[in-house]
Biopython code that builds the backbone (N, CA, C, O; Angstrom):
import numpy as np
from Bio.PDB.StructureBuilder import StructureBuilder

atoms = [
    (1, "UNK", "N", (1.177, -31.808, 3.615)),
    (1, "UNK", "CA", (0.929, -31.860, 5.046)),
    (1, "UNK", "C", (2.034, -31.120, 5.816)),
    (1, "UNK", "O", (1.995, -30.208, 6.642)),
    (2, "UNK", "N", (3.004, -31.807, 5.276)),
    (2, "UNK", "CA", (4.117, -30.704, 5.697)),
    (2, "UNK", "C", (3.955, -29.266, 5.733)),
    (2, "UNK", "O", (4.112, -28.727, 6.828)),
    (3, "UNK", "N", (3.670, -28.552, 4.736)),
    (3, "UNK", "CA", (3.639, -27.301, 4.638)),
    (3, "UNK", "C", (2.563, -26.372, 5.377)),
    (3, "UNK", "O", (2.589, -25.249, 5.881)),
    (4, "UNK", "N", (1.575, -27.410, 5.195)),
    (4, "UNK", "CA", (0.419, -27.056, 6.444)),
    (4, "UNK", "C", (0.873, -26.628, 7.830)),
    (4, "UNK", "O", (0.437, -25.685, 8.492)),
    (5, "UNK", "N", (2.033, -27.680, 8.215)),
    (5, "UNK", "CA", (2.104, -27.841, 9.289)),
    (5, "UNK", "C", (3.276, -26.416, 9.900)),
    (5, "UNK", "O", (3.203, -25.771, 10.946)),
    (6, "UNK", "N", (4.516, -26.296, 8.502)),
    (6, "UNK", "CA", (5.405, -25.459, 8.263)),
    (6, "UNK", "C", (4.124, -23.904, 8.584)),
    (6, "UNK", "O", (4.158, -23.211, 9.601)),
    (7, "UNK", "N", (3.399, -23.764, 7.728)),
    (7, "UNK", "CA", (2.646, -22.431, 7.683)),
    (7, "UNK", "C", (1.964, -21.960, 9.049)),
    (7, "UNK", "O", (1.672, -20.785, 9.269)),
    (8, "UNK", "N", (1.718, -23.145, 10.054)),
    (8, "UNK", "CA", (0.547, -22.939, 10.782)),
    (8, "UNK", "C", (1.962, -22.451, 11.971)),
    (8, "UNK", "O", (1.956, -21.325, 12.469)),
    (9, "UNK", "N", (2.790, -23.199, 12.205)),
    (9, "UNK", "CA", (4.173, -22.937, 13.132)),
    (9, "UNK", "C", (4.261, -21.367, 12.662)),
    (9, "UNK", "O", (4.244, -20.493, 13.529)),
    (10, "UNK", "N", (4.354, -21.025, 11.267)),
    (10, "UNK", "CA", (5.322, -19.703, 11.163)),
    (10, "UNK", "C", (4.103, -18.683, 11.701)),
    (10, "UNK", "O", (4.242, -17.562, 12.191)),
    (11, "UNK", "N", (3.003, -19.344, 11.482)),
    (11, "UNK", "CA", (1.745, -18.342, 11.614)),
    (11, "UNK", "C", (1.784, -17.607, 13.185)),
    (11, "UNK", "O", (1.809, -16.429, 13.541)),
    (12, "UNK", "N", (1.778, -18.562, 13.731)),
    (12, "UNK", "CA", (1.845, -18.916, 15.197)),
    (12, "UNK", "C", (2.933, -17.670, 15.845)),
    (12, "UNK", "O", (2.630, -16.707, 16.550)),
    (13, "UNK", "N", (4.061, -18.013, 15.414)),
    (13, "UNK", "CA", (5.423, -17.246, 15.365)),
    (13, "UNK", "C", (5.153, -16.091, 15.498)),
    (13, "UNK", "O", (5.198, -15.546, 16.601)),
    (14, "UNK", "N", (4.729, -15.320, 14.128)),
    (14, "UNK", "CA", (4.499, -14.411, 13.641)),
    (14, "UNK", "C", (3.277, -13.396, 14.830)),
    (14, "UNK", "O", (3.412, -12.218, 15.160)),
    (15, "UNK", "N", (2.243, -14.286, 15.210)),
    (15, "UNK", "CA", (1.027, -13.244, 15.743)),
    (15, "UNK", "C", (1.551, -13.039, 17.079)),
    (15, "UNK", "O", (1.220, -12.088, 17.786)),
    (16, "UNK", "N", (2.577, -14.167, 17.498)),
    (16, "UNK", "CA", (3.153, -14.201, 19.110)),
    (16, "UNK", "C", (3.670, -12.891, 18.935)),
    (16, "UNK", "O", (3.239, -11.941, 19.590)),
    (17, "UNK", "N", (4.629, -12.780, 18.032)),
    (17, "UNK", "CA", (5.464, -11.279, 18.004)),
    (17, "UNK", "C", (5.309, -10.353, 17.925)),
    (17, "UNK", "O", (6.064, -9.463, 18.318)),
    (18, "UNK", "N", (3.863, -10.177, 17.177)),
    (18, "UNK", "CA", (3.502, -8.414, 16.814)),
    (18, "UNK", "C", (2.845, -8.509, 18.235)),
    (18, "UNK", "O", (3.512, -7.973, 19.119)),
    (19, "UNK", "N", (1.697, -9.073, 18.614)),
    (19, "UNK", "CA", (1.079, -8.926, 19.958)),
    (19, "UNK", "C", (1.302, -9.114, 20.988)),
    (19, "UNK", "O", (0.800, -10.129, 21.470)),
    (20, "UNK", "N", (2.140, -8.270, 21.843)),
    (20, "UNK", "CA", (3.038, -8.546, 22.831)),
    (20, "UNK", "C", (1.822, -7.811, 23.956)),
    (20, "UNK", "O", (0.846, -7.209, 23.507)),
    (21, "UNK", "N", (2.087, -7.986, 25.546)),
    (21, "UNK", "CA", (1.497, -7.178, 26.002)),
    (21, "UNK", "C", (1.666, -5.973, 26.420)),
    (21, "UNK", "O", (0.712, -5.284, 26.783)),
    (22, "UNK", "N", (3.247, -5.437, 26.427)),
    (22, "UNK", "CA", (3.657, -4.298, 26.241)),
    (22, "UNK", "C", (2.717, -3.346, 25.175)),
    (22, "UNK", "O", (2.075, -2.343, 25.485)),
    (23, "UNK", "N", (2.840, -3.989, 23.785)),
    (23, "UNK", "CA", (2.156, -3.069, 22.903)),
    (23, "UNK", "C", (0.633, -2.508, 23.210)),
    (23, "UNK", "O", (0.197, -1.396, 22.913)),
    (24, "UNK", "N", (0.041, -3.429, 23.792)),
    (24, "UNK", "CA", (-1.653, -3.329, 24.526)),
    (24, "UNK", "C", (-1.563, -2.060, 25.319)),
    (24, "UNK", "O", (-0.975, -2.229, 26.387)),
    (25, "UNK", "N", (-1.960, -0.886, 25.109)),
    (25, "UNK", "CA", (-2.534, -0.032, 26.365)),
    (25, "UNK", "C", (-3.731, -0.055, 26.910)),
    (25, "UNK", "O", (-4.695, -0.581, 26.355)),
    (26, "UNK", "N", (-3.774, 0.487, 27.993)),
    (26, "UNK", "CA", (-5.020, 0.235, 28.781)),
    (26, "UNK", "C", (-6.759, 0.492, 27.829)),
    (26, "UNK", "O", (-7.919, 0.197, 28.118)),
    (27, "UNK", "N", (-6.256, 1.016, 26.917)),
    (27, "UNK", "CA", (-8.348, 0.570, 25.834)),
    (27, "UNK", "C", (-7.754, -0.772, 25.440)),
    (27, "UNK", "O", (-8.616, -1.456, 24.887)),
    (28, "UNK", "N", (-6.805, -1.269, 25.517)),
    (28, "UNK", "CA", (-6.448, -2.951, 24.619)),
    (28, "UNK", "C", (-6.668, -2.165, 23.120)),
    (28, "UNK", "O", (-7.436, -2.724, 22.338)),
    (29, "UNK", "N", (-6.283, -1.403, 22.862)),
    (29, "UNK", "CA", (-5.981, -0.870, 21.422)),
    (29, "UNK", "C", (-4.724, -0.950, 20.596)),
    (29, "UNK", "O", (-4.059, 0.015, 20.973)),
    (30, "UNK", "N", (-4.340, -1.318, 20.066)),
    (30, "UNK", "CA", (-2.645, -1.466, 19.228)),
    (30, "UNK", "C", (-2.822, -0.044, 18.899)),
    (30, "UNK", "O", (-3.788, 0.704, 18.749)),
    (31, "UNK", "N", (-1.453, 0.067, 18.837)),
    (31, "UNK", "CA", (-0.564, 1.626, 18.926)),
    (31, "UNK", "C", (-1.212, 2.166, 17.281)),
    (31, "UNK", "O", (-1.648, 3.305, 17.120)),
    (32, "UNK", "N", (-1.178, 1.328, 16.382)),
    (32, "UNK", "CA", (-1.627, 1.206, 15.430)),
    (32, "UNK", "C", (-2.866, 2.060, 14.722)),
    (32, "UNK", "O", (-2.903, 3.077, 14.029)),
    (33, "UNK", "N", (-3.792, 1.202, 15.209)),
    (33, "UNK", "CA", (-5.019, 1.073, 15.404)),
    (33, "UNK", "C", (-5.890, 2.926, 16.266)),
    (33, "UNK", "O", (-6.786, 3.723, 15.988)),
    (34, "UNK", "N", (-4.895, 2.724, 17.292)),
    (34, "UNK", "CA", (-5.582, 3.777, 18.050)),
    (34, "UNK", "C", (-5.365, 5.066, 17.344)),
    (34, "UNK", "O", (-6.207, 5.951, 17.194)),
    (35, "UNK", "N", (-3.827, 5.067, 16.825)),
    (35, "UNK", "CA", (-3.519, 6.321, 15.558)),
    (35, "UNK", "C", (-4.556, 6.549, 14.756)),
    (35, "UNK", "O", (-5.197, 7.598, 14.682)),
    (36, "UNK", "N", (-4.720, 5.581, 14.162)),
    (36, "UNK", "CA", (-6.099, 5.815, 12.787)),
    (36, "UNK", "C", (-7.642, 6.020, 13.637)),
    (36, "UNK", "O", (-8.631, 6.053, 12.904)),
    (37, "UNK", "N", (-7.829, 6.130, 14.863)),
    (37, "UNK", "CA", (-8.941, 6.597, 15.661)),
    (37, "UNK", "C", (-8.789, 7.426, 15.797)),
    (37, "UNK", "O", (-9.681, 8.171, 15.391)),
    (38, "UNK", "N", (-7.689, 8.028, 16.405)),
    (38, "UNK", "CA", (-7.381, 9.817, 16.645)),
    (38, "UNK", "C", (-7.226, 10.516, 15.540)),
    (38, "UNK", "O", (-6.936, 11.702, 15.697)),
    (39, "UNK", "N", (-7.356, 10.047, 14.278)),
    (39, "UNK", "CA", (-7.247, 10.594, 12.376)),
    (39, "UNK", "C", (-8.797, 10.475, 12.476)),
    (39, "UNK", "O", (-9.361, 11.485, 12.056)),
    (40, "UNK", "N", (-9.437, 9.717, 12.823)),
    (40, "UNK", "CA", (-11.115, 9.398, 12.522)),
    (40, "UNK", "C", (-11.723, 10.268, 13.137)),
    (40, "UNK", "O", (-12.751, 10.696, 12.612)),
    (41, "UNK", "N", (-11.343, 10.752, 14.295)),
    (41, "UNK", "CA", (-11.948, 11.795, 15.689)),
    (41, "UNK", "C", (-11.574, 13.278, 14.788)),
    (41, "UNK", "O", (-12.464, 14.058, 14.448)),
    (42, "UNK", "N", (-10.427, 13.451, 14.547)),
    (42, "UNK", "CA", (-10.326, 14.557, 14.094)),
    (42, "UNK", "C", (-10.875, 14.846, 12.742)),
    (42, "UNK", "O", (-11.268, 15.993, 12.530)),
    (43, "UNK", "N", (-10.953, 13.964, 11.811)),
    (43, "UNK", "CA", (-11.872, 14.047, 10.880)),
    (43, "UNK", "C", (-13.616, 14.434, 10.708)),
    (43, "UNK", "O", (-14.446, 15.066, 10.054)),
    (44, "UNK", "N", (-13.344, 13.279, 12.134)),
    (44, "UNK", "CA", (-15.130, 13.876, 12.421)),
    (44, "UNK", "C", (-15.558, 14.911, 12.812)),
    (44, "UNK", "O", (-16.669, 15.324, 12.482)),
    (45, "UNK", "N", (-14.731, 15.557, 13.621)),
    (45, "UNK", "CA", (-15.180, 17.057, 13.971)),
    (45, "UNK", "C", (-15.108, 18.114, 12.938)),
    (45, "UNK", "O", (-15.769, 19.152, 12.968)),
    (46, "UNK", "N", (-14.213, 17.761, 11.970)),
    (46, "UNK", "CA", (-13.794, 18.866, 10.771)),
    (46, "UNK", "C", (-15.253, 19.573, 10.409)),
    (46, "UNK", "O", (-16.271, 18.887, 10.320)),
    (47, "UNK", "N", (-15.256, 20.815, 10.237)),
    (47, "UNK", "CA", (-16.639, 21.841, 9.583)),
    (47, "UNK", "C", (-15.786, 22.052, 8.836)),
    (47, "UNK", "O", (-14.564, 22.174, 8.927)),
    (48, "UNK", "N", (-17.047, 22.126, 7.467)),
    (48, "UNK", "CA", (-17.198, 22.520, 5.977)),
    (48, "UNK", "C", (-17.358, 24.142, 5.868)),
    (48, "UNK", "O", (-17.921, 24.557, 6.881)),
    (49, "UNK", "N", (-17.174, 24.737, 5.342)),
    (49, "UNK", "CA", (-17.511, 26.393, 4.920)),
    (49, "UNK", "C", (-17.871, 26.614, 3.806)),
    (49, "UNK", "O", (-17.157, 27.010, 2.884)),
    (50, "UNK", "N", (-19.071, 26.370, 3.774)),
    (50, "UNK", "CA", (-19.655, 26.611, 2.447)),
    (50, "UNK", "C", (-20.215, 27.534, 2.256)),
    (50, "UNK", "O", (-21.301, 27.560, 1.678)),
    (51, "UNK", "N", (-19.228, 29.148, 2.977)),
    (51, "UNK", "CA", (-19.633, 30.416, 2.207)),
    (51, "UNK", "C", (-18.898, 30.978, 1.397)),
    (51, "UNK", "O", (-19.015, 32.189, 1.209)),
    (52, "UNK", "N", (-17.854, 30.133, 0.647)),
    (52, "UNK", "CA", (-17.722, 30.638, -0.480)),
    (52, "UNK", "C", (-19.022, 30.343, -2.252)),
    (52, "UNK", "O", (-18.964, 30.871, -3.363)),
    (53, "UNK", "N", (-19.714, 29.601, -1.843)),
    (53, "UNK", "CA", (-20.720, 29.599, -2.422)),
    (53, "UNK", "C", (-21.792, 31.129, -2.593)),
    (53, "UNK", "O", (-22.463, 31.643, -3.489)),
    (54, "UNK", "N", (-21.482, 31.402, -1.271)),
    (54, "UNK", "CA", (-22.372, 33.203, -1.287)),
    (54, "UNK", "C", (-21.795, 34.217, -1.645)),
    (54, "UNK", "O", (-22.462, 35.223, -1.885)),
    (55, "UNK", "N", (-20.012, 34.227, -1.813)),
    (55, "UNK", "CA", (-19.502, 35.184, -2.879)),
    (55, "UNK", "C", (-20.297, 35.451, -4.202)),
    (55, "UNK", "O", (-21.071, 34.805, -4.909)),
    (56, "UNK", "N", (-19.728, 36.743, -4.206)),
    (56, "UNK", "CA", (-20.340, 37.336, -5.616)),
    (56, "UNK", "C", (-19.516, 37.157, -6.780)),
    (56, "UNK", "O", (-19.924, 37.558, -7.870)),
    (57, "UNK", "N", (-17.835, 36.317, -6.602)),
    (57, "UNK", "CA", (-17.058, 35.894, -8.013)),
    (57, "UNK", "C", (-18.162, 34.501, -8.318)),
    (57, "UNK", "O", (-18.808, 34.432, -9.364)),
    (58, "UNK", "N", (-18.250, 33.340, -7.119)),
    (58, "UNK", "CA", (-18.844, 32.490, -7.495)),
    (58, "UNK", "C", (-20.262, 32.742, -8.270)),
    (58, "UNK", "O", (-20.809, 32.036, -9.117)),
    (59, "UNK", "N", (-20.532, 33.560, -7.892)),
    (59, "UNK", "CA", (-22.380, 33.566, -8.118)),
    (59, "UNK", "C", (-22.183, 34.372, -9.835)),
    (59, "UNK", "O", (-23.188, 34.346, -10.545)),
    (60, "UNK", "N", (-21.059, 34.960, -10.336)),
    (60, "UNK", "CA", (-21.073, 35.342, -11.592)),
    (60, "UNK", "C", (-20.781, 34.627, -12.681)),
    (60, "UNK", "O", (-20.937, 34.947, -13.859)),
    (61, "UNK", "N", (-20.080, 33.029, -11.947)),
    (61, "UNK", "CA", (-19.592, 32.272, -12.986)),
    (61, "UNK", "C", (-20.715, 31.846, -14.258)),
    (61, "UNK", "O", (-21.943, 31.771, -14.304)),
    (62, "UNK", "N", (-19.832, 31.662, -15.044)),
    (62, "UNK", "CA", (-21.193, 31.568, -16.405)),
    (62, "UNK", "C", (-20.789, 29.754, -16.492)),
    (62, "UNK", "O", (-20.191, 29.010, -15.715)),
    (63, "UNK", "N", (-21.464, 29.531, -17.865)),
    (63, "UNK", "CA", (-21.118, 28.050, -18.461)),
    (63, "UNK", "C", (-20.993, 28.489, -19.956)),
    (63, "UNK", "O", (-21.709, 29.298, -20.546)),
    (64, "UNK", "N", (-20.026, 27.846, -20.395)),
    (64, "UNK", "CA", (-19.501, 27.914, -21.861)),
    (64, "UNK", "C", (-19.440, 26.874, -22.430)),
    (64, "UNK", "O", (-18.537, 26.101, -22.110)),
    (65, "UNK", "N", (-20.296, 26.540, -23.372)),
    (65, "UNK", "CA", (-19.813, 25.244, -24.003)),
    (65, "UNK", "C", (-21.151, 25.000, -24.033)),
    (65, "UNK", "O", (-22.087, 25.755, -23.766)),
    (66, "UNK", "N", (-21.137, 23.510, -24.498)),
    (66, "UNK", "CA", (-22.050, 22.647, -24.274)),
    (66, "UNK", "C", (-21.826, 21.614, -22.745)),
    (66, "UNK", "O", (-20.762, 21.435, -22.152)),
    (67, "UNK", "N", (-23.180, 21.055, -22.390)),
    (67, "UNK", "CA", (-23.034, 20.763, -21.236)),
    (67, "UNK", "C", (-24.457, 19.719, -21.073)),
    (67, "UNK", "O", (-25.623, 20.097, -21.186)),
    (68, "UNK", "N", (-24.016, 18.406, -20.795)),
    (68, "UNK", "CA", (-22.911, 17.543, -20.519)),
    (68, "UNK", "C", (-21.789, 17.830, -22.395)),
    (68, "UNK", "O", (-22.275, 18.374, -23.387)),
    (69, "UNK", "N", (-20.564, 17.356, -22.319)),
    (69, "UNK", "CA", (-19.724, 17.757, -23.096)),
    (69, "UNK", "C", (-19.828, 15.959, -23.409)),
    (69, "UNK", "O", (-19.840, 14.921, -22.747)),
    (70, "UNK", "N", (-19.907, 16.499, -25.233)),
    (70, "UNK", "CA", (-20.120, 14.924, -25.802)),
    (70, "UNK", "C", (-18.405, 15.569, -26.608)),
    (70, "UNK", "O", (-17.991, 16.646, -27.035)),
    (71, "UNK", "N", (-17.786, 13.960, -26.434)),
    (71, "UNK", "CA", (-16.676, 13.510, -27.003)),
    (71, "UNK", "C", (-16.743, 13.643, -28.590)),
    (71, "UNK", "O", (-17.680, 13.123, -29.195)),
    (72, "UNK", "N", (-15.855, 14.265, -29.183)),
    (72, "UNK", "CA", (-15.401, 14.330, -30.509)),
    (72, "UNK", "C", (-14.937, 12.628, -30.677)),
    (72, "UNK", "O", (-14.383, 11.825, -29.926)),
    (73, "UNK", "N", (-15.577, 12.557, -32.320)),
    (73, "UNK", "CA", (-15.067, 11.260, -32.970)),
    (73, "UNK", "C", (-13.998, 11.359, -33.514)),
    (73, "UNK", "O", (-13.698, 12.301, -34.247)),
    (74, "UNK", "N", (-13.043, 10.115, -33.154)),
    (74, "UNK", "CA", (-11.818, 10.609, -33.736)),
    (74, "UNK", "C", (-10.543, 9.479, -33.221)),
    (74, "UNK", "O", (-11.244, 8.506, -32.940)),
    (75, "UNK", "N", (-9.574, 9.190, -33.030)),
    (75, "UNK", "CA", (-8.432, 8.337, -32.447)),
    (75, "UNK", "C", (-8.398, 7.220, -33.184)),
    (75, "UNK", "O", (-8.996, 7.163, -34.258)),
    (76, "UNK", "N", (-7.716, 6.233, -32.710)),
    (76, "UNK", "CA", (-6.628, 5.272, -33.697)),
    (76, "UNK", "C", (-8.023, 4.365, -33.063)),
    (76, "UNK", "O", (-8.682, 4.581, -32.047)),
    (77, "UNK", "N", (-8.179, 3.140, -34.240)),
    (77, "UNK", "CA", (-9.077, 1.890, -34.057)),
    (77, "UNK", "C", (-8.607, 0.966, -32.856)),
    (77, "UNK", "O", (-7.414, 0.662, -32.849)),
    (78, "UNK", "N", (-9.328, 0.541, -31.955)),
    (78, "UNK", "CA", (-7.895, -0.529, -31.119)),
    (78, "UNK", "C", (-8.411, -2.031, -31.777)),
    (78, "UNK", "O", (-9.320, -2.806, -32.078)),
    (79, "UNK", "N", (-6.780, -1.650, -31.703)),
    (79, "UNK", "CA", (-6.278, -3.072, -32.096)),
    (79, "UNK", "C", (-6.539, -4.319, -31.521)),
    (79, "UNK", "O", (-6.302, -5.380, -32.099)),
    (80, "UNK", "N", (-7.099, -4.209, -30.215)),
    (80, "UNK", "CA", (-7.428, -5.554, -29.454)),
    (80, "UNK", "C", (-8.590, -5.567, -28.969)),
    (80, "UNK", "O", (-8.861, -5.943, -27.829)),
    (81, "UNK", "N", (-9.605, -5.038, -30.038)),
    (81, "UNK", "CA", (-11.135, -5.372, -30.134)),
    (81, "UNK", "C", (-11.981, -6.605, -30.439)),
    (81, "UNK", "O", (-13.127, -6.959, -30.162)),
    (82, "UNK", "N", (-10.852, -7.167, -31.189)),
    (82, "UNK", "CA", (-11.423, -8.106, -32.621)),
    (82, "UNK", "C", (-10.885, -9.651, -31.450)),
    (82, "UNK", "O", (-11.019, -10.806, -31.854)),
]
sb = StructureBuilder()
sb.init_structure("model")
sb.init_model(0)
sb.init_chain("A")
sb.init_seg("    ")
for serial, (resi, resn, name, xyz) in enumerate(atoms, 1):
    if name == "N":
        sb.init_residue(resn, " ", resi, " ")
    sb.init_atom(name, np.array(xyz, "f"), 0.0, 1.0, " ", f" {name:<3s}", serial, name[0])
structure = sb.get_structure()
């Protein structure tokens, strides 16, 4: 009960301090928070260029091998099968 009571005090403590109203700007956004929105905004606008696909090095590439590529049999037994 004690510790309940110990955890819920420090809890208390703790959310008083990070959330001050200084930190609040006018969207009520944490300084935080609004950073990783202005990373999300600029992310979202980002364009793809997918004309290197219409080059003529890409368009000559071959395939060698087999394909899908099956694994060679082979390596140590494991030991922590059994």
């Amino acid at each position: 009960m004690i510790l309940l009571l110990l955890s819920l005090i420090a809890g208390l403590v703790f959310y008083f301090q990070i959330i001050r109203s200084g930190q609040v700007n006018e969207y009520e956004i944490l300084p935080d928070v609004q950073r990783e929105v202005l990373k999300f905004r600029t992310f979202k606008d980002m364009q793809l260029d997918f004309s290197v696909f219409e080059r003529a090095d890409f368009k000559n590439l071959r395939i060698f091998g087999e394909v899908p590529v099956r694994p060679a049999p082979g390596g140590k037994a494991d030991l922590f099968s059994q």
